[in-house]
C-alpha positions as a Markdown table, in Angstrom:
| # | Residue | x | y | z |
|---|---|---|---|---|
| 1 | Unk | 0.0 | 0.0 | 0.0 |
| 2 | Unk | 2.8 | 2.2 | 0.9 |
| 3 | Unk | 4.8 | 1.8 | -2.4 |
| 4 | Unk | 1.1 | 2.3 | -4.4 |
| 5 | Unk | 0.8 | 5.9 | -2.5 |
| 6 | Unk | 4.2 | 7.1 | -3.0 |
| 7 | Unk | 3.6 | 6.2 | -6.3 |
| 8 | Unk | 0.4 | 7.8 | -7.3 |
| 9 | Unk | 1.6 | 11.2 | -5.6 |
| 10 | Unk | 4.9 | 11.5 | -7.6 |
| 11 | Unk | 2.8 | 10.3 | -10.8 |
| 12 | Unk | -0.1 | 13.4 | -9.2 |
| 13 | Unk | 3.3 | 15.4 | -9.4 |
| 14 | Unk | 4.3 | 14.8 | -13.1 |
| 15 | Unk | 0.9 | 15.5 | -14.8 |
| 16 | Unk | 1.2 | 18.7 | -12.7 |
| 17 | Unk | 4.4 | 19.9 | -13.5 |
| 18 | Unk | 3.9 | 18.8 | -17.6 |
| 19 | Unk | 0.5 | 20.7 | -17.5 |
| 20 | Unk | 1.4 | 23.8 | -16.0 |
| 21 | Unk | 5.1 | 24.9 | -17.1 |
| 22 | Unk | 5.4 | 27.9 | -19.0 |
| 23 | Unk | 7.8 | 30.2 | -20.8 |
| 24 | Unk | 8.9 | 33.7 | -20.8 |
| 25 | Unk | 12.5 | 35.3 | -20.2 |
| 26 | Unk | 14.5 | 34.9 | -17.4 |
| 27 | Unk | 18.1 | 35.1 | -16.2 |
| 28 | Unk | 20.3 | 31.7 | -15.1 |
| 29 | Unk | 19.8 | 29.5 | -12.2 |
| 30 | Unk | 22.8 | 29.1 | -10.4 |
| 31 | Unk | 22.3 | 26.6 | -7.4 |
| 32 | Unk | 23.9 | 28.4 | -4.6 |
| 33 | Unk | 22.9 | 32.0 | -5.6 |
| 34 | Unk | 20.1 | 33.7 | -3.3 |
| 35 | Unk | 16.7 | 34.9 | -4.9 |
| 36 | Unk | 15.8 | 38.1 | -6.0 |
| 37 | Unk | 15.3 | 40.7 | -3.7 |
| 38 | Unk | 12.9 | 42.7 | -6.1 |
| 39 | Unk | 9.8 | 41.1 | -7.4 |
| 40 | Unk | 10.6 | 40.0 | -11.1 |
| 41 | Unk | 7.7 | 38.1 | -11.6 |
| 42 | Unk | 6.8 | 36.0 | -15.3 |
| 43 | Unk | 4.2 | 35.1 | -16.5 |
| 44 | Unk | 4.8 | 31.3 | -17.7 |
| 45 | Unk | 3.7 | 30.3 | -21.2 |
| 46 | Unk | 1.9 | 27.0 | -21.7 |
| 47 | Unk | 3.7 | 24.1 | -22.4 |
| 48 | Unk | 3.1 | 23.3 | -25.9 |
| 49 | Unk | 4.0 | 26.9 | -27.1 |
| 50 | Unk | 7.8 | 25.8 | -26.7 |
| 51 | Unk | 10.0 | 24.6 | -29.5 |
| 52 | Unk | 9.2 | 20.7 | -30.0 |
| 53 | Unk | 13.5 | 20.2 | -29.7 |
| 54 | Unk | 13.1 | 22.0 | -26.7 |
| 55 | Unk | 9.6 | 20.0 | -25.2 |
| 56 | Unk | 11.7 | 16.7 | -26.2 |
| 57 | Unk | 14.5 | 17.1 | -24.1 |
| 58 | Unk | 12.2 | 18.2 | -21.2 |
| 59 | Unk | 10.2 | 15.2 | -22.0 |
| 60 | Unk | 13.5 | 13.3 | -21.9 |
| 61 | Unk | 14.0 | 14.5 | -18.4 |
| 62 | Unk | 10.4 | 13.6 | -17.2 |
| 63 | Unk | 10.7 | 10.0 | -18.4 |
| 64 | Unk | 13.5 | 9.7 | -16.2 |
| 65 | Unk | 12.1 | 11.2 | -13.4 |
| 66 | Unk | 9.5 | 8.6 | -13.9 |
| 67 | Unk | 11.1 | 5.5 | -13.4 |
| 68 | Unk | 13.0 | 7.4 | -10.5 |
| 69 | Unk | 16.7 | 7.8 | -12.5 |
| 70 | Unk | 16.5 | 11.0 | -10.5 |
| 71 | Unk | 20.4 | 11.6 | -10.9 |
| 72 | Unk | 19.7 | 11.0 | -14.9 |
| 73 | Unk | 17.3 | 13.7 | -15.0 |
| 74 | Unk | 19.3 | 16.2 | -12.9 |
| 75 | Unk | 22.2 | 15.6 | -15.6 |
| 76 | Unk | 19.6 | 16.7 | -18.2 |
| 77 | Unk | 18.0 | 19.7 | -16.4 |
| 78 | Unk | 21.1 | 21.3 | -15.5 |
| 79 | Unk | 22.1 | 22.4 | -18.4 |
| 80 | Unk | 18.4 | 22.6 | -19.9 |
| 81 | Unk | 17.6 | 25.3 | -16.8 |
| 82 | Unk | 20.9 | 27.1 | -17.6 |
| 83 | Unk | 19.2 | 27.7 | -21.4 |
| 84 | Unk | 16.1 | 28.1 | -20.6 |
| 85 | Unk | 15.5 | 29.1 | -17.2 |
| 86 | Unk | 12.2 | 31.1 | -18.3 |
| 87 | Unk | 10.7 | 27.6 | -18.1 |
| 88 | Unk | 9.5 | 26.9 | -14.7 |
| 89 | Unk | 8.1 | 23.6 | -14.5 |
| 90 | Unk | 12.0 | 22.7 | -15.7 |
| 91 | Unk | 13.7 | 24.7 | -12.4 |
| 92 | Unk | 10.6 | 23.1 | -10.0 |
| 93 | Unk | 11.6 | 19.5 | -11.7 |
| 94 | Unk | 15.1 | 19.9 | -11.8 |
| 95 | Unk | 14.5 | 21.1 | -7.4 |
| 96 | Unk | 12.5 | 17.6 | -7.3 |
| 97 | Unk | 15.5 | 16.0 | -8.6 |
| 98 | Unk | 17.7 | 17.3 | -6.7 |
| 99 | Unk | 16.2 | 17.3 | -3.4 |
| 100 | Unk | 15.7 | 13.2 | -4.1 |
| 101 | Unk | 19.0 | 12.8 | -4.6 |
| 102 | Unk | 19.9 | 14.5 | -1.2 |
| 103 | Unk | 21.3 | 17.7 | -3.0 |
| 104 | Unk | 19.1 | 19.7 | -0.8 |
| 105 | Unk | 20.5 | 23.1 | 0.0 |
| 106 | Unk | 20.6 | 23.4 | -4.5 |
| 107 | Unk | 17.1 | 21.9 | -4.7 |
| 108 | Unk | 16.3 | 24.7 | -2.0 |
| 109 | Unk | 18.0 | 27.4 | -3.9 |
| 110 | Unk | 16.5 | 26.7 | -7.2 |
| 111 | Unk | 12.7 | 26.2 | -5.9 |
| 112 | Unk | 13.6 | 29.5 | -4.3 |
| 113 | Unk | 14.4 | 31.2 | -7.3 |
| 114 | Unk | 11.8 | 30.1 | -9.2 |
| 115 | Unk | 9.3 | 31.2 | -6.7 |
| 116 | Unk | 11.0 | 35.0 | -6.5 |
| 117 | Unk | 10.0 | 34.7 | -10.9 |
| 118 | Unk | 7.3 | 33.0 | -10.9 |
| 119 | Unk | 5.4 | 33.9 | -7.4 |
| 120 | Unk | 2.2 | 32.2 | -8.6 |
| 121 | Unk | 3.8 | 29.0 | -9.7 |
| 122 | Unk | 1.9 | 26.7 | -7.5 |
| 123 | Unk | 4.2 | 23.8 | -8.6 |
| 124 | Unk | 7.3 | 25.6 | -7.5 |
| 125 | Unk | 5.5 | 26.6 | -4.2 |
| 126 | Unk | 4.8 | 23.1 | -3.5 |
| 127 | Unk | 8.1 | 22.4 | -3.7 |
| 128 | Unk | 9.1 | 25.1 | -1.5 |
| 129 | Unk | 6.7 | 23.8 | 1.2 |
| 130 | Unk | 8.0 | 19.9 | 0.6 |
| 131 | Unk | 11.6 | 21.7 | 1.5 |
| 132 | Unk | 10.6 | 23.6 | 4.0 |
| 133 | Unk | 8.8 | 20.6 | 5.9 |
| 134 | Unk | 12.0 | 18.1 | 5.4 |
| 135 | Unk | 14.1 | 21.3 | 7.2 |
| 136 | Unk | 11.3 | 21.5 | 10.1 |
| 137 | Unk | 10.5 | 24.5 | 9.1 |
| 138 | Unk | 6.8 | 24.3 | 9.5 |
| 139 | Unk | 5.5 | 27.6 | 9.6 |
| 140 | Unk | 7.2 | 28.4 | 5.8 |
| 141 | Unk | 5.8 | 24.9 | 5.1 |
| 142 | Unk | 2.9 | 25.7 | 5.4 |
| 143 | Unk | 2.6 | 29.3 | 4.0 |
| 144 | Unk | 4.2 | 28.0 | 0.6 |
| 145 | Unk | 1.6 | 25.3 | 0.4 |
| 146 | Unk | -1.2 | 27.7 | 1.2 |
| 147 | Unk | 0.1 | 30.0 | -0.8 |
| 148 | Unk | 0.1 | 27.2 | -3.9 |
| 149 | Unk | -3.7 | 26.4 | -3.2 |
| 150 | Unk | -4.6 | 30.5 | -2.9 |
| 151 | Unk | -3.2 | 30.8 | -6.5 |
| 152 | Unk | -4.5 | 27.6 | -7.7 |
| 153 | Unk | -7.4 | 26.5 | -5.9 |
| 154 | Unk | -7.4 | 23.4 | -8.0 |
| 155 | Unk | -3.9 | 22.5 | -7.2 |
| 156 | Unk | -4.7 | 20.7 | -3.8 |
């Protein structure tokens, strides 16, 4: 039962992150600089409006993701976030990655980032609050996962 619901939430995860990432312009993620102090906030264009070289190297990351080669996909979205960092379901993937592979403090600095662009980015919020819980930081927890349902009521 255990591995079924671990399961079905990182699968809950995926068709999030592949229906709501976006596009616009951005600077580069670096994983250990701090975020914005001003509010440079995107708006996120829909998935599909990307290049289809672009969608399949992203695609390319997911499916690894997806069977869990979580160090794989981290060797893809590196580089891919470094190009195209105006994508933020790539950054809030790329945090996933890392944060499963127990590179934390980056996964923590990238979902940071991408939540100072992209402040109503429910995915990257999420994230946020997942990183924020693991640090027992419970109050930020739970203000990035409210926050993530108050932008997108539908992303409970």
């Amino acid at each position: 039962m255990r591995y079924i619901t671990r399961h079905c939430r990182w699968f809950v995860t995926i068709a999030a992150l592949m229906a709501l990432g976006g596009c616009a312009s951005a600077p580069t993620f670096k994983s250990n600089a701090p975020a914005p102090a001003v509010n440079t906030a995107r708006t996120p264009v829909v998935v599909g409006d990307i290049d289809p070289l672009v969608q399949q190297e992203y695609d390319n990351a997911l499916t690894l993701m997806s069977v869990e080669d979580y160090d794989g996909a981290a060797q893809i979205l590196q580089p891919f976030v470094a190009r195209h960092a105006e994508f933020p379901a790539a950054a809030t993937l790329l945090a996933v990655a890392l944060r499963k592979t127990d590179r934390v403090q980056a996964a923590f600095d990238i979902a940071q980032q991408t939540v100072a662009l992209y402040p109503d980015y429910a995915p990257a919020l999420n994230e946020v609050g997942i990183l924020h819980r693991e640090r027992g930081e419970f109050e930020q927890s739970e203000a990035a996962y409210l926050k993530a349902v108050t932008v997108r009521p539908d992303y409970a």
